[in-house]
C-alpha positions as CSV (number, residue, x, y, z in Angstrom):
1,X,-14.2,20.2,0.6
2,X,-11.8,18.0,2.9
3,X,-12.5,14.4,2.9
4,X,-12.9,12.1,5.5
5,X,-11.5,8.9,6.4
6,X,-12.4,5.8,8.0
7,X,-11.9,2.1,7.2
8,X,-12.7,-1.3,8.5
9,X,-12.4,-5.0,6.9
10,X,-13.8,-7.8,7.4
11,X,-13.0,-11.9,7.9
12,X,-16.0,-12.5,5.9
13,X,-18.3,-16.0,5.5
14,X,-15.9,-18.6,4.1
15,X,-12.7,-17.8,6.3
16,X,-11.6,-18.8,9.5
17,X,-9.2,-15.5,9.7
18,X,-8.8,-11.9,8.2
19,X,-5.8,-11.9,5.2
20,X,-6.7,-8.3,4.5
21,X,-4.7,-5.1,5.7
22,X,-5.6,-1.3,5.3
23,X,-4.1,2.0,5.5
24,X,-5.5,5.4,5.8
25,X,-3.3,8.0,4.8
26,X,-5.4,11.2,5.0
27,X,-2.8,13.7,5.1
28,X,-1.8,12.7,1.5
29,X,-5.8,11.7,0.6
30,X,-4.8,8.2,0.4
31,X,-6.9,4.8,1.3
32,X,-5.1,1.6,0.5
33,X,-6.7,-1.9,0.9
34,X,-4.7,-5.1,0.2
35,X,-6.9,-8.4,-0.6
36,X,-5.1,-11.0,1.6
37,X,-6.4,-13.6,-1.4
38,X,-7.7,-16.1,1.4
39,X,-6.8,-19.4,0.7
40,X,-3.6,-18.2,-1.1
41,X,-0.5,-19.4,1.1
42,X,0.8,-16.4,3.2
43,X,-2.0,-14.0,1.9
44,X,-2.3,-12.0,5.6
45,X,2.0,-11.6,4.9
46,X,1.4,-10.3,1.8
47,X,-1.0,-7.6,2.3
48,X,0.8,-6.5,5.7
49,X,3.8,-5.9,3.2
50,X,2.0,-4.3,1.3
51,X,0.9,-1.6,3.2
52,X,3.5,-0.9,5.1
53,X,5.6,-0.5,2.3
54,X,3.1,1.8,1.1
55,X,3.3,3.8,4.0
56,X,7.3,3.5,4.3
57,X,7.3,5.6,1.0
58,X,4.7,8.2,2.0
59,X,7.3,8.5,5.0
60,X,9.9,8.6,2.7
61,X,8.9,11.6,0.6
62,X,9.6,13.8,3.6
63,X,13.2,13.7,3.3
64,X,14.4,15.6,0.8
65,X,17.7,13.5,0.5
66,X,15.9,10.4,0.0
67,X,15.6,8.8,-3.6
68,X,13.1,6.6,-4.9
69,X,13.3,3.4,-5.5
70,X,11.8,3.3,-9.1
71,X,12.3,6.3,-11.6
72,X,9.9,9.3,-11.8
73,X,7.9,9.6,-15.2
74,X,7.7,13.7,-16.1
75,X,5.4,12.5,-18.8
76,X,2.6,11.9,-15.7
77,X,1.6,13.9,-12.8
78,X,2.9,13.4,-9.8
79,X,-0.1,11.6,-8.0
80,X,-0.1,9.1,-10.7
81,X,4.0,9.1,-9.9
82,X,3.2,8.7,-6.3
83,X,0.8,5.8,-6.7
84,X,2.7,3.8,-9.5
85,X,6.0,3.5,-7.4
86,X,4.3,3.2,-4.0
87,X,2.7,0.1,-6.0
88,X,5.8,-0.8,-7.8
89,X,7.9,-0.9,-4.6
90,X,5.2,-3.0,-2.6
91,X,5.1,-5.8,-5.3
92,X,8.8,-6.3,-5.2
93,X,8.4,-6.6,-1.8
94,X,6.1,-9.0,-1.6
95,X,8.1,-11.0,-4.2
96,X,11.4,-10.9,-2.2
97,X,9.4,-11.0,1.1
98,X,6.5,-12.8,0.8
């Protein structure tokens, strides 16, 4: 059964502005959703890194000459692969970036 996508957030009751950003990936069955942490300094610059670097390494798996930028466990799958860097490479991101 395919799945469908759709997503949407939300500014909320206690804030003035929306810190949160999404990505919809269906082609790889992938929904991502970064909590801005409102109130947290930069939160909307956090989660906007976030996601796109998300999506920069879903873009980079289609070149065959590329190479990760964290190593590949064979012990795991390669979803759980997939997810772990994709997360792995966002949160240094957002450390250097952020």
């Amino acid at each position: 059964m395919p799945l469908e996508f759709a997503g949407a957030t939300d500014v909320g009751h206690r804030r003035d502005h929306n810190e949160d950003a999404l990505l919809l990936l269906p082609q790889h069955q992938l929904a991502v959703v970064c909590d801005g942490m409102g109130g947290h300094q930069a939160g909307e610059v956090a989660s906007g890194i976030g996601v796109e670097t998300v999506r920069r390494f879903f873009e980079l798996l289609q070149d065959p000459e590329a190479t990760w930028p964290f190593g590949y466990d064979r012990q795991k799958e390669e979803q759980t692969n997939l997810l772990k860097v994709a997360a792995q490479w966002a949160k240094q991101r957002i450390r250097e970036d952020g």
